[in-house]
C-alpha positions in Angstrom: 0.0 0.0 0.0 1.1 3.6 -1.1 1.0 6.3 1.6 1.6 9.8 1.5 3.7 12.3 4.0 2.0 15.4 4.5 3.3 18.5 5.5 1.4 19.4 9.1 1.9 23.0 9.0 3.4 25.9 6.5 7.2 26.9 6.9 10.6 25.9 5.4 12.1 22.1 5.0 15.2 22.5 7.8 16.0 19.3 7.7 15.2 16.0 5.5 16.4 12.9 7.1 15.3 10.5 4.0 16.3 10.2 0.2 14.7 8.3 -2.6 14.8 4.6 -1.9 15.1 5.2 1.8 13.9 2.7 4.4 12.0 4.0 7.1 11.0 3.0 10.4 7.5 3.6 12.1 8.0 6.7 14.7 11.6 7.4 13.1 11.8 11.3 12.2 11.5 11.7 8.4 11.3 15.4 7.9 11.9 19.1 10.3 9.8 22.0 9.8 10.3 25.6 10.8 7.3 27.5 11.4 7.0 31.6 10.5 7.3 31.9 14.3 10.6 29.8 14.8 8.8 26.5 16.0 10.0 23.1 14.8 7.6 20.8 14.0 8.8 16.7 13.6 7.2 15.5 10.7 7.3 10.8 11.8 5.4 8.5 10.7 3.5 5.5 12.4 4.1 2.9 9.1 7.4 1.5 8.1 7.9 1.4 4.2 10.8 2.3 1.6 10.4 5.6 0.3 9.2 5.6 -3.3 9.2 9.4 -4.4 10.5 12.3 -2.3 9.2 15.8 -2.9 11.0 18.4 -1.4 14.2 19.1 -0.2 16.2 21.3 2.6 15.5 24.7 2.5 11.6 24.7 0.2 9.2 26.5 1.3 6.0 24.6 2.1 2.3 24.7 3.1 0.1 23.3 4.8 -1.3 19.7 3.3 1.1 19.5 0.4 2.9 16.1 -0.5 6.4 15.8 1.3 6.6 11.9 0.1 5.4 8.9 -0.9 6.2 5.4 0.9 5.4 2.3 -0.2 3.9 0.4 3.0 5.0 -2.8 5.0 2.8 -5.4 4.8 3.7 -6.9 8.2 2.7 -5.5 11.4 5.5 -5.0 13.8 5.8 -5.1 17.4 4.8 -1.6 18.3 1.1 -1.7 16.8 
């Protein structure tokens, strides 16, 4: 299953901690945003998948809802759920 990463809030890309192809962890940190007003905002996910299209990079501006990333979804449940 395909999932998307939304951005939660609008602000600037400080930090992306995935590339394309990227394996990812449930709760692992994906993406940092910085707000107008200087707050960081985690962007982590509660899936594990590899990362099959990534759509920003450091230092883009972004809103609110728009598409950071796609992952394409574990089919196993882990031992978190």
């Amino acid at each position: 299953m395909n999932r998307t990463v939304v951005c939660p809030c609008e602000g600037i890309v400080e930090k992306v901690y995935v590339n394309h192809a990227s394996r990812v962890y449930e709760w692992e940190p994906m993406f940092v945003i910085r707000d107008g007003q200087g707050n960081v905002e985690d962007v982590i996910l509660n899936v594990s998948g590899q990362i099959s299209e990534l759509h920003v990079q450091e230092n883009d501006r972004v809103t609110s809802g728009v598409v950071l990333a796609s992952i394409r979804e574990d089919d196993f449940v882990t031992g978190s759920d």
